[in-house]
ZANU-113058 format. One line per 10 residues: number of its first residue (from 1); for each residue x, y, z of C-alpha. Coordinates in Angstrom, 3 decimals. Layout:
// ZANU-113058
NUM = X:Y:Z; ...
This chain:
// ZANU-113058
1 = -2.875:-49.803:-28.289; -4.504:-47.963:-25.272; -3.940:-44.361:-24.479; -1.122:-44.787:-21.830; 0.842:-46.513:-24.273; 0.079:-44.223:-27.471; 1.544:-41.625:-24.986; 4.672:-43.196:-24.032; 5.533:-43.666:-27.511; 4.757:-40.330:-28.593
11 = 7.348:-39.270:-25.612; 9.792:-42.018:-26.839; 9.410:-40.787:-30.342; 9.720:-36.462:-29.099; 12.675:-37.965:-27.126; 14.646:-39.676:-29.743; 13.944:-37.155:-32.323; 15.349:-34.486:-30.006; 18.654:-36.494:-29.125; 21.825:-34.942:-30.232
21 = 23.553:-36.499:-32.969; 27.592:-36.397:-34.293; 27.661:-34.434:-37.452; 30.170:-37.108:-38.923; 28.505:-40.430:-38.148; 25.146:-40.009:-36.773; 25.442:-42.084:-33.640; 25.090:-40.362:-30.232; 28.411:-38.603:-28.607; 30.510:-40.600:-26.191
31 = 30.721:-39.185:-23.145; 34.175:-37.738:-22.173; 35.883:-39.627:-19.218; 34.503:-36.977:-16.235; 32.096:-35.003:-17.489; 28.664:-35.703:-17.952; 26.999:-35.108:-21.526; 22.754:-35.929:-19.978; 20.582:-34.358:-22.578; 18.468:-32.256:-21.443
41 = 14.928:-34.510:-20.261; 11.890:-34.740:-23.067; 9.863:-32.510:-20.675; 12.211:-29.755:-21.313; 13.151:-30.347:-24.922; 9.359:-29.996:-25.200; 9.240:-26.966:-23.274; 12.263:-25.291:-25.060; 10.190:-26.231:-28.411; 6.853:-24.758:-27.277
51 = 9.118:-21.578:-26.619; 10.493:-21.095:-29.904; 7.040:-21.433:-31.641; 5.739:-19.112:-29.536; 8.282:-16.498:-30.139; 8.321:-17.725:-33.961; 3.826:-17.397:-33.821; 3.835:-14.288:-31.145; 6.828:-11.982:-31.714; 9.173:-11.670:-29.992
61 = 8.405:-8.163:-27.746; 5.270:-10.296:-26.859; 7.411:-13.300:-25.799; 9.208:-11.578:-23.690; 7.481:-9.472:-22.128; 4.661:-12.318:-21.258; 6.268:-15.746:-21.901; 10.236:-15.825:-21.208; 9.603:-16.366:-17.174; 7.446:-19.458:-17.719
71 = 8.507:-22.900:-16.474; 6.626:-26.308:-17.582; 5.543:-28.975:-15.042; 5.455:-32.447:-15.505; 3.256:-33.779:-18.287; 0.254:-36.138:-17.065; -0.575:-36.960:-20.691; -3.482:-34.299:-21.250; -3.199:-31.724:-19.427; 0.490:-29.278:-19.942
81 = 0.752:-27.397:-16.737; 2.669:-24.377:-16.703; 3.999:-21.513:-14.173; 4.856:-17.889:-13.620; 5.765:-16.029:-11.249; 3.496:-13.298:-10.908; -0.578:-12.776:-10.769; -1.076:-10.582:-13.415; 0.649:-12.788:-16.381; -1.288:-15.925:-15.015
91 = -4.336:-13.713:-16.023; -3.025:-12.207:-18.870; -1.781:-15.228:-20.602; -5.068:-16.667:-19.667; -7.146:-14.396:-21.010; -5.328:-13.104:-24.077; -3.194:-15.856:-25.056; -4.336:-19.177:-23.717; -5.881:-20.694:-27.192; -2.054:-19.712:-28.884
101 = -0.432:-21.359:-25.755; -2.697:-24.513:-26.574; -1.857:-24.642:-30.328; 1.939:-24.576:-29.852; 1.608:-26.948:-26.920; -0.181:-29.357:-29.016; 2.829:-29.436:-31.662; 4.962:-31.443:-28.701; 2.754:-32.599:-26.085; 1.184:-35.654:-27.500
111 = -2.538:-35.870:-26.496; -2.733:-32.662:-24.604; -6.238:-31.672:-24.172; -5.761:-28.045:-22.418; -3.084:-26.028:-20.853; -3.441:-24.794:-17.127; -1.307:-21.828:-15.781; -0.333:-21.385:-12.361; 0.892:-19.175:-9.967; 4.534:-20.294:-8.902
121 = 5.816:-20.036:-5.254; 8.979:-18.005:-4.906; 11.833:-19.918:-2.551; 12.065:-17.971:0.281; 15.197:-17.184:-0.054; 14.484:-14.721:-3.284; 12.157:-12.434:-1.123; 13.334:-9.318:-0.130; 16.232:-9.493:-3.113; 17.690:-7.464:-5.572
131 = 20.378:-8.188:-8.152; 23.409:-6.347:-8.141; 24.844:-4.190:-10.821; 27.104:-6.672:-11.732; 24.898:-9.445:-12.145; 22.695:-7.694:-14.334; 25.561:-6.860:-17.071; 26.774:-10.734:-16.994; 23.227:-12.177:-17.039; 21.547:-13.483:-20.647
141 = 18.976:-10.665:-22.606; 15.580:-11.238:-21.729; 14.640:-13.233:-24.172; 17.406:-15.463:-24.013; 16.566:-16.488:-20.524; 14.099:-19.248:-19.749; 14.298:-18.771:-16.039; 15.642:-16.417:-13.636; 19.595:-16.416:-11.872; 19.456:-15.615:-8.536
151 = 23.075:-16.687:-7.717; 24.510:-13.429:-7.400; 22.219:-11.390:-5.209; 22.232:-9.372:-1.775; 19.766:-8.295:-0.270; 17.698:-5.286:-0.479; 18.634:-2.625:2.533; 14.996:-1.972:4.341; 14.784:1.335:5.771; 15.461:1.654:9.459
161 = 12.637:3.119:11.528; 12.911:5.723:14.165; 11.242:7.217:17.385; 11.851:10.277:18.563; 12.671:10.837:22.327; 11.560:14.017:24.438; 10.896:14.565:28.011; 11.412:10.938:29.063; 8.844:9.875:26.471; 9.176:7.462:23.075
171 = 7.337:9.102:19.962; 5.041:6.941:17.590; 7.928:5.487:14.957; 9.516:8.096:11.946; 9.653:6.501:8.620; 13.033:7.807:7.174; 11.654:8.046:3.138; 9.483:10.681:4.543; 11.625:13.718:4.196; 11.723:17.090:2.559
181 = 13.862:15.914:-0.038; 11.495:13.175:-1.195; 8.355:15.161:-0.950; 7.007:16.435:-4.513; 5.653:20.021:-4.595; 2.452:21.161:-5.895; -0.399:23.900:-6.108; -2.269:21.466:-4.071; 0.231:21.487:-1.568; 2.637:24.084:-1.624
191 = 1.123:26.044:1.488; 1.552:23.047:3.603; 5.363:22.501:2.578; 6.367:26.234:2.831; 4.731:26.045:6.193; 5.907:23.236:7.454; 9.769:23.969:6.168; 9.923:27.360:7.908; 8.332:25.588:11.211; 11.618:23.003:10.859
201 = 14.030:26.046:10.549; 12.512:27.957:13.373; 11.859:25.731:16.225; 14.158:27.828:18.454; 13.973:30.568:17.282; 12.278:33.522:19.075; 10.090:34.811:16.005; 8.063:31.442:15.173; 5.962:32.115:11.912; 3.111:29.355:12.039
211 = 2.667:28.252:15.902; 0.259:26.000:15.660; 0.520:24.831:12.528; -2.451:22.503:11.476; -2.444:20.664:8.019; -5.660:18.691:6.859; -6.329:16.818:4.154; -8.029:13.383:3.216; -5.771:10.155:3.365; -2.858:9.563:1.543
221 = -2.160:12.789:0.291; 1.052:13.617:2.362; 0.329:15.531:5.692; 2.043:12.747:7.701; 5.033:12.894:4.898; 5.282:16.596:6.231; 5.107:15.629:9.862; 7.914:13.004:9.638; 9.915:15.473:7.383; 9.730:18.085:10.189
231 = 11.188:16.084:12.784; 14.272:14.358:10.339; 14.779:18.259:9.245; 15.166:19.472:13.141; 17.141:16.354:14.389; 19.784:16.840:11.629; 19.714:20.666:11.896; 18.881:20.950:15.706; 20.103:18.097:17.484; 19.872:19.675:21.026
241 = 15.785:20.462:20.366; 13.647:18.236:22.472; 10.801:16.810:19.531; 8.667:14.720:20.049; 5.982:13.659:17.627; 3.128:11.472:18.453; 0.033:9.835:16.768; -2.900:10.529:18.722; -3.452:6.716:19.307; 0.282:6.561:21.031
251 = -0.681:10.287:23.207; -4.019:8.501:24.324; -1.894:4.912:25.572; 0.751:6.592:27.394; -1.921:8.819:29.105; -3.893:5.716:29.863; -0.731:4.366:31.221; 0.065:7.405:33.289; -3.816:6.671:34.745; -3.112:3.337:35.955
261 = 0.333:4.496:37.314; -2.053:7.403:39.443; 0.681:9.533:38.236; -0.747:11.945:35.755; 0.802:15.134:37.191; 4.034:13.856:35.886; 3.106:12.975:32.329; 1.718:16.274:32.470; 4.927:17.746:33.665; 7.156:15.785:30.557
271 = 5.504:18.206:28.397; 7.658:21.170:29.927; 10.926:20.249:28.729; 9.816:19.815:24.877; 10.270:22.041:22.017; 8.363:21.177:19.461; 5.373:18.344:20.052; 3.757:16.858:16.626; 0.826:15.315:16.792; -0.622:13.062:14.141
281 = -4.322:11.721:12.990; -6.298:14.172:16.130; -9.356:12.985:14.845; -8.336:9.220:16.600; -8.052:11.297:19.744; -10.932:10.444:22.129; -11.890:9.650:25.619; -13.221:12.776:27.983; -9.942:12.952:30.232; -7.914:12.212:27.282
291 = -8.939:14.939:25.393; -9.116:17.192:28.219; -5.386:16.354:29.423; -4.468:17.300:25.296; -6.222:20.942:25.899; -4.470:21.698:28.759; -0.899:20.220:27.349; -1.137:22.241:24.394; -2.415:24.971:25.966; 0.645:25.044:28.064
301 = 2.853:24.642:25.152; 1.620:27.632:23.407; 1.960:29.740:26.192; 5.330:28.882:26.354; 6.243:29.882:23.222; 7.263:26.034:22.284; 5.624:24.716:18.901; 2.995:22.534:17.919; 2.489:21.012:14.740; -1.129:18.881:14.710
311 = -1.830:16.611:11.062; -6.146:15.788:10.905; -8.063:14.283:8.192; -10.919:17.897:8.880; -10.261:21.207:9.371; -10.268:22.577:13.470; -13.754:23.813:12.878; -15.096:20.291:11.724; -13.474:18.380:14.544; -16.360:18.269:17.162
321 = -14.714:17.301:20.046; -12.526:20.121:20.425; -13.886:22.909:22.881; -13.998:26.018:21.526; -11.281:27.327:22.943; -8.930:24.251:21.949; -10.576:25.439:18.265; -9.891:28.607:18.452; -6.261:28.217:19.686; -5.369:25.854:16.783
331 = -6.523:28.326:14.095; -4.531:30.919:15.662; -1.388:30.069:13.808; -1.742:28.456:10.108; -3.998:26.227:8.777; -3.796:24.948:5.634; -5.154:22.061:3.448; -3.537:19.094:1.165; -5.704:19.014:-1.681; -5.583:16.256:-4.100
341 = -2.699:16.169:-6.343; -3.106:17.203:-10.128; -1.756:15.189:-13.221; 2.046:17.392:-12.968; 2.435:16.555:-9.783; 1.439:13.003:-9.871; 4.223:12.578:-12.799; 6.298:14.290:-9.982; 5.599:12.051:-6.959; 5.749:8.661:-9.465
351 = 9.196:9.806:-10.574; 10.826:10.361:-6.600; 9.056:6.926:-5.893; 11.186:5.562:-8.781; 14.287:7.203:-8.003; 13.871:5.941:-3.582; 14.218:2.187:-5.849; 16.985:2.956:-8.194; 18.942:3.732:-4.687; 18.709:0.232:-3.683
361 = 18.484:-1.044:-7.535; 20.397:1.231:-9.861; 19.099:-0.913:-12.925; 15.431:-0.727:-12.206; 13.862:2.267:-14.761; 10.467:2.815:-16.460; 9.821:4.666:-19.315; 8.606:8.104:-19.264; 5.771:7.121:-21.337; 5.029:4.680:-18.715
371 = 4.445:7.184:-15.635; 2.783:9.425:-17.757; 0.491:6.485:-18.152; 0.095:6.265:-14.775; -0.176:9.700:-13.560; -3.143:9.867:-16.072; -4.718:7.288:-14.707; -4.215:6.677:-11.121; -5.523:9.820:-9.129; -6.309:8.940:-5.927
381 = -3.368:9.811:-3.767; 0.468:9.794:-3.448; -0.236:5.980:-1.726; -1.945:4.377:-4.705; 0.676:6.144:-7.093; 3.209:4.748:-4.549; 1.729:1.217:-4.396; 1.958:1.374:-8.617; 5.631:1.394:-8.749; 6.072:-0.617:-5.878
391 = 4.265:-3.551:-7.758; 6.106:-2.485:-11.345; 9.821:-2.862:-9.306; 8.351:-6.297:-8.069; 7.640:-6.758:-11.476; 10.944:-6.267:-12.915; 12.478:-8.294:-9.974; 10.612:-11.351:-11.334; 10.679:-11.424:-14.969; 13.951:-9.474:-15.487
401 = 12.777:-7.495:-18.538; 12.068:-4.197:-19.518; 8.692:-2.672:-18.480; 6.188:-2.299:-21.174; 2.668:-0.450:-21.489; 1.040:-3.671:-21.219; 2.427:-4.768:-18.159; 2.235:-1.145:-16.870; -1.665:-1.306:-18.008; -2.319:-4.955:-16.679
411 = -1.213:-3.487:-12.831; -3.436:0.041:-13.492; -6.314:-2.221:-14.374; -5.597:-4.591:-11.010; -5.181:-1.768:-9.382; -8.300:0.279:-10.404; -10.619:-2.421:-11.081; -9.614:-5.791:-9.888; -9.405:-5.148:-6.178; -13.296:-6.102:-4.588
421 = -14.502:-3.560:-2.388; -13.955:-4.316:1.004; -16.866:-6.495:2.291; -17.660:-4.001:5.654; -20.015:-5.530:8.542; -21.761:-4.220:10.805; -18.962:-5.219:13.664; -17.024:-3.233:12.067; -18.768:-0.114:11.746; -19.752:-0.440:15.382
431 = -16.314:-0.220:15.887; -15.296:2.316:14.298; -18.248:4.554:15.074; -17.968:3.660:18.579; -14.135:5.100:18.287; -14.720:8.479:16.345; -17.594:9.671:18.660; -15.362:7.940:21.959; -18.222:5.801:23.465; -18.635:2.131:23.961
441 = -19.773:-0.143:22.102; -21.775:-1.208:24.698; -23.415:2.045:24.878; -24.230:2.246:21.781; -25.955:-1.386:22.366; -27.545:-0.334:25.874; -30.747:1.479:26.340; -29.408:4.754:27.114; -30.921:7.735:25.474; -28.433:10.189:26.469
451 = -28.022:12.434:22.856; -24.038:11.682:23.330; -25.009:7.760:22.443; -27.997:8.451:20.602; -26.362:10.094:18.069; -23.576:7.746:16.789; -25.850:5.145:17.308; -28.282:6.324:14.876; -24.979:6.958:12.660; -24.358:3.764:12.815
461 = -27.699:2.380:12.166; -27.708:4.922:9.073; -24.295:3.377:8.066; -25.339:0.095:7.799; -27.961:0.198:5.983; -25.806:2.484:3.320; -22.780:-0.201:3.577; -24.373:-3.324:3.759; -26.314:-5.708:2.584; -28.273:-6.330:6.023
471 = -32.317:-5.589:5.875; -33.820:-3.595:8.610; -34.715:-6.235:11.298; -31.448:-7.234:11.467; -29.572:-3.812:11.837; -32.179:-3.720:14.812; -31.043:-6.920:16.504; -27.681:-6.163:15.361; -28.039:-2.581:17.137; -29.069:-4.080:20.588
481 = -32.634:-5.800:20.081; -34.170:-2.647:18.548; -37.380:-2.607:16.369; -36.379:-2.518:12.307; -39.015:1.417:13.075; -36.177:2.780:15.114; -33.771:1.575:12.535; -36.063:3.539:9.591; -36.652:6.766:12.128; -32.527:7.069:12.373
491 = -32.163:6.328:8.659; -34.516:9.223:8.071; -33.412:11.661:10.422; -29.689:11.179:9.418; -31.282:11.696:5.881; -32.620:14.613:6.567; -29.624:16.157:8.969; -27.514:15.777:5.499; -29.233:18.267:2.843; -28.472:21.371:5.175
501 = -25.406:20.444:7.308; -22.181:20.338:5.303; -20.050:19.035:8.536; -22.559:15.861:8.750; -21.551:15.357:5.269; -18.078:15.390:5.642; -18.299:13.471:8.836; -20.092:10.360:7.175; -17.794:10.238:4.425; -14.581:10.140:6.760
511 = -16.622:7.340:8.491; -17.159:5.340:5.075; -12.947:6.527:4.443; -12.102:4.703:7.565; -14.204:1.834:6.868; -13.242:1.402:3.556; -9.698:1.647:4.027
């Protein structure tokens, strides 16, 4: 007998062994007249068998939480394919379970020689969904279900950006999760908040506490939460105040725009009518006339008594490109830091992120244990503690079970270790040198030995050689036909700038941020 046909009669055999059989004569059930009585198919009498040894070998907390979402593809006589939903159990039943998977495959699958798992495609009709209340009281226990119900669903209510509107200008887009309410307080950032709550009830008011107020910190650590929270607060509270809050990307465009309109008197004059202008990320704000038009606009603000809010990743005194009496104007009012968040208020921001998806999905919860986990672990920022729950709720969306350390653990480790570093090249740190010093690229390629392109171009050269693979030579041709000696002479003096200037340390590591990011 060849292989083929030891196989089919190992399926004939499963299959006739697994037919039901009447309890009082041992012959098959008749089929009633209109309904149908079909057996389930061998492949899934197999599967269903495979399941119950696994529960029977595993446990049954491990079955569930790993196993109970996993479908079986055909059988090509040696190899059992199976699939689940999610990344993280492909790897985890691969690496932790794959040689019991095998074993109680083997008991059904006639000649199986290994077991591959796979990564299932969702429909897309289940993205973006959430089951309702009711359809999570009248669906099966976890461990009763072998795949997921997603016939009574609706779907999950996005939330509905927002610009503001001032002086016949749009604002950069208000994300409306970003509010007071939702922001978790700290010693690391309890300054900022105060601040930036008594700028919201004051803005028209005649006895303004913080004008300007500047708040700094590195990314992700809520300055931008603040900014966003101001302007919901005032339009709620205030609904006559003209705000207007821009990033300084969107204050550079519509000045740009104004340019090739020749009609920058009048986007100068739009500023007169606005109480309270926020500007976000002024470290993106370059260009000589740009940042010249932004002195005197604020300038003017201030001396009209209207307030300014400004977010930056440095302090005023670390932001170069600000004159010194732009500098000294900004520190005038308060300026105050984000610093990074400790373990309490980690727990804090993990447990409002969990509470913004119980609004939309009152059955979602994790454990306490659980976010103590991850506040423990994950200290970053308020983004990677954000992106943590965000990938436990899609999580719980798939396999419909409670979360558990181990799936909790699985993500931490994904997220702190299974992410590759961002491969950078040397494109891109031309580009973004090239933006934070507000020169060309094609100055920083030219021959010019001006200091104002010398100088980020020997930042760059410095860069690349710290961030990438690249030998000397080529950061020379790479750098506009230089020799790989002017490449070592900027390595070295960029070296040497570093042990006794503080600001050229903080400067290269926002660069290496901002390229890693």
């Amino acid at each position: 007998m060849n292989r083929m046909e030891s196989t089919d009669t190992g399926a004939r055999g499963a299959s006739s062994r697994s037919e039901p059989r009447d309890k009082n004569d041992g012959r098959s059930p008749k089929r009633a007249e209109g309904t149908s009585t079909a057996s389930p198919a061998p492949q899934e009498q197999r599967g269903q068998k495979v399941r119950k040894l696994l529960r029977a070998q595993l446990g049954e907390d491990v079955y569930t939480s790993w196993f109970h979402s996993m479908e079986f593809e055909p059988f090509d006589g040696t190899t059992v394919r199976v699939t689940v939903p999610v990344k993280f159990l492909k790897n985890w039943i691969q690496s932790h379970y794959s040689e019991a998977l095998l074993k109680c495959c083997a008991a059904e699958f006639e000649g199986v020689e290994r077991v591959d798992v796979a990564l299932r495609q969702p429909c897309p009709a289940r993205s973006a969904l959430a089951e309702t209340p009711a359809a999570a009281e009248s669906r099966p226990a976890a461990h009763e279900a072998t795949t997921m119900d997603w016939s009574a669903v609706r779907p999950v209510a996005l939330p509905v950006m927002a610009r503001t509107q001032a002086g016949g200008f749009e604002g950069s887009p208000l994300d409306p999760r970003y509010t007071f309410e939702s922001f978790a307080i700290g010693p690391s950032n309890r300054m900022a908040h105060a601040g930036a709550t008594q700028v919201a009830e004051t803005v028209l008011s005649d006895s303004r506490g913080f004008n300007p107020l500047f708040i700094h910190s590195a990314v992700g650590l809520g300055k931008t939460h603040l900014l966003h929270a101001i302007a919901w607060s005032v339009r709620r509270r205030v609904p006559q105040a003209q705000v207007l809050y821009l990033t300084a990307e969107r204050f550079r465009y519509q000045f740009v725009e104004a340019l090739k309109n020749h009609d920058p008197l009048a986007f100068k004059e739009k500023f007169r009518s606005i109480h309270m202008l926020l500007i976000d990320d002024l470290e993106f704000l370059h260009g000589q006339q740009t940042e010249q038009e932004f002195d005197h606009i604020i300038n003017s603000l201030l001396d009209g008594g209207r307030q300014v809010v400004v977010a930056s990743a440095r302090a005023p005194n670390h932001i170069e490109k600000l004159n010194e009496r732009m500098r000294s104007r900004l520190q005038r009012g308060l300026v105050t830091e984000i610093g990074s968040p400790d373990i309490d208020l980690r727990f804090r921001i993990l447990e409002k992120r969990v509470q913004e998806k119980r609004q939309s999905d009152p059955s979602f919860e994790i454990h306490r244990d659980i976010l103590e986990l991850l506040a423990d672990r994950l200290k970053e920022s308020g983004r990677e503690l954000e992106g943590a729950v965000t990938r436990l709720h899609a999580t719980w969306q798939y396999m419909h079970t409670p979360i558990t350390i181990d799936i909790a653990e699985t993500i931490i480790r994904d997220l702190v270790h299974g992410i590759e570093p961002r491969r950078i090249k040397i494109e891109d740190i031309l580009k973004v040198v090239s933006r934070h010093f507000g020169v060309s690229k094609g100055d920083i390629l030219s021959q010019r030995r001006h200091r104002s392109v010398v100088w980020p171009r020997q930042i760059g050269m410095y860069l690349a050689k710290q961030l990438t693979s690249r030998s000397l030579p080529e950061i020379g041709r790479r750098f506009g036909n230089r020799d790989h000696t002017t490449v070592l002479h900027a390595i070295r003096k960029i070296d040497g700038e570093l042990g006794g200037n503080p600001r050229l340390r903080d400067e290269i590591e926002e660069l290496k941020k901002l390229l890693n990011g």
